[in-house]
NULUMSE-550446 format. One line per 4 residues: their letters; for each residue x, y, z of C-alpha. Coordinates in Angstrom, 2 decimals, decimal comma. Layout:
<sites>
A) X/Y/Z  ...
</sites>
This chain:
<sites>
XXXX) 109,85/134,26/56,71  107,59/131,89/54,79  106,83/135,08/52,30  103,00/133,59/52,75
XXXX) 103,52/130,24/52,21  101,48/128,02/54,17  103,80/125,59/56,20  103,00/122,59/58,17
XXXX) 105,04/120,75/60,21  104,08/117,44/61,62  105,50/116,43/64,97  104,95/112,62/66,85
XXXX) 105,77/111,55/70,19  105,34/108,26/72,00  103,08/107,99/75,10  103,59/104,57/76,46
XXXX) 100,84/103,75/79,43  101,25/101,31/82,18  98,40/99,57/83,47  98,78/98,10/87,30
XXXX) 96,66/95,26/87,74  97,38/94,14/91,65  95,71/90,96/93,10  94,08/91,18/96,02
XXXX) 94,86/88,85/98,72  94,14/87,64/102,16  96,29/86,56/104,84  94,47/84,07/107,49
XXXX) 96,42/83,97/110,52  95,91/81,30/113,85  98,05/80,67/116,76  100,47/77,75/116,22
XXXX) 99,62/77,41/112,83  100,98/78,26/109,40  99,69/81,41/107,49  96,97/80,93/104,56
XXXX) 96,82/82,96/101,67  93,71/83,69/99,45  94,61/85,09/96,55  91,97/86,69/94,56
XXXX) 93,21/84,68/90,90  94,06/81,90/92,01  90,94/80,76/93,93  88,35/78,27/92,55
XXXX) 84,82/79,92/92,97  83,32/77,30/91,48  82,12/75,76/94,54  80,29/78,90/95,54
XXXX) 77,28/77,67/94,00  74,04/79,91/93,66  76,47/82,90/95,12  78,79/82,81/91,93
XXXX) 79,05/86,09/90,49  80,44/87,32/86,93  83,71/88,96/87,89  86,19/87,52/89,81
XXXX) 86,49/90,81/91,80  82,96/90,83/93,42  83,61/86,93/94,13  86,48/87,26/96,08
XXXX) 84,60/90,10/97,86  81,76/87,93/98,41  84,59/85,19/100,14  86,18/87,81/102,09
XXXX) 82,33/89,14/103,24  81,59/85,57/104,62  84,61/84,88/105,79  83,93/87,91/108,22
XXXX) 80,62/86,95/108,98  81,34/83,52/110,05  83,85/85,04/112,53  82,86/87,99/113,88
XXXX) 85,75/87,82/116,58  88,84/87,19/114,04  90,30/90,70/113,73  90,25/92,10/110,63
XXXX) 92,57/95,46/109,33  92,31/96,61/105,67  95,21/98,90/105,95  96,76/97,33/103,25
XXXX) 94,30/97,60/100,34  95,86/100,88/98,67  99,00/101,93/97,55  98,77/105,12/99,94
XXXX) 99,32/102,91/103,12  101,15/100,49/101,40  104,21/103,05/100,73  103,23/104,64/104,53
XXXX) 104,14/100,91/106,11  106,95/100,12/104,32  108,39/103,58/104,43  110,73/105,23/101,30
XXXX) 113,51/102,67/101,00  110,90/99,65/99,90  108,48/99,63/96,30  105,11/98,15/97,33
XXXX) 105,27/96,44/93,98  107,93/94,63/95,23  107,73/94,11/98,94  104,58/94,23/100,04
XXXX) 105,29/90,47/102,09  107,04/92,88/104,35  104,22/94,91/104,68  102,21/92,16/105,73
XXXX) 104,20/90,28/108,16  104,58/93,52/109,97  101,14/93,88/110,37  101,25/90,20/110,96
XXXX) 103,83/90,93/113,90  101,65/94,11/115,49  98,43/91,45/115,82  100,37/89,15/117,96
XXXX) 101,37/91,33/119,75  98,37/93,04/120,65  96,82/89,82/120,98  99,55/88,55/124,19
X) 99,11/91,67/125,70
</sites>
């Protein structure tokens, strides 16, 4: 069709990537009292002395580690740390993204009640 002509033909698209930074947090529940939150940006490590790491990531593990050491008998689930069993607990009608406080006082819920029974 050309008739040997050479032709080019220069085509763009946009890609547009989304990058999902979550926070990690922790709930600390006791009986009669109000729920605390630890969440991992918003903490002051400062005080962690010697311990201080670079990132805040492995400082916020290092919290959660001792935290668990120091009370070996406080219960302790991690089903929340992905998105997999995020979506499973909240089920299709609710975005993790956006409701994951749901998530949490259900799991919440399910500890006191295993706990009076």
């Amino acid at each position: 069709m050309t008739g040997g002509l050479m032709m080019t033909k220069s085509k763009s698209h946009e890609v547009i990537s989304e990058a999902k930074d979550r926070e990690r947090f922790l709930y600390i529940y006791a009986p009669d009292r109000q729920a605390v939150v630890f969440r991992e940006y918003a903490l002051q490590y400062d005080s962690l002395g010697r311990a201080l790491q670079l990132s805040l990531a492995a400082n916020f593990n290092h919290v959660v580690a001792e935290l668990k050491r120091l009370s070996p008998d406080a219960m302790f689930d991690d089903r929340l740390l992905n998105r997999a069993n995020q979506a499973q607990m909240l089920g299709p009608l609710f975005k993790p993204e956006e409701h994951l406080d749901i998530a949490t006082s259900l799991l919440a819920k399910v500890f006191r009640i295993s706990l009076q029974q």
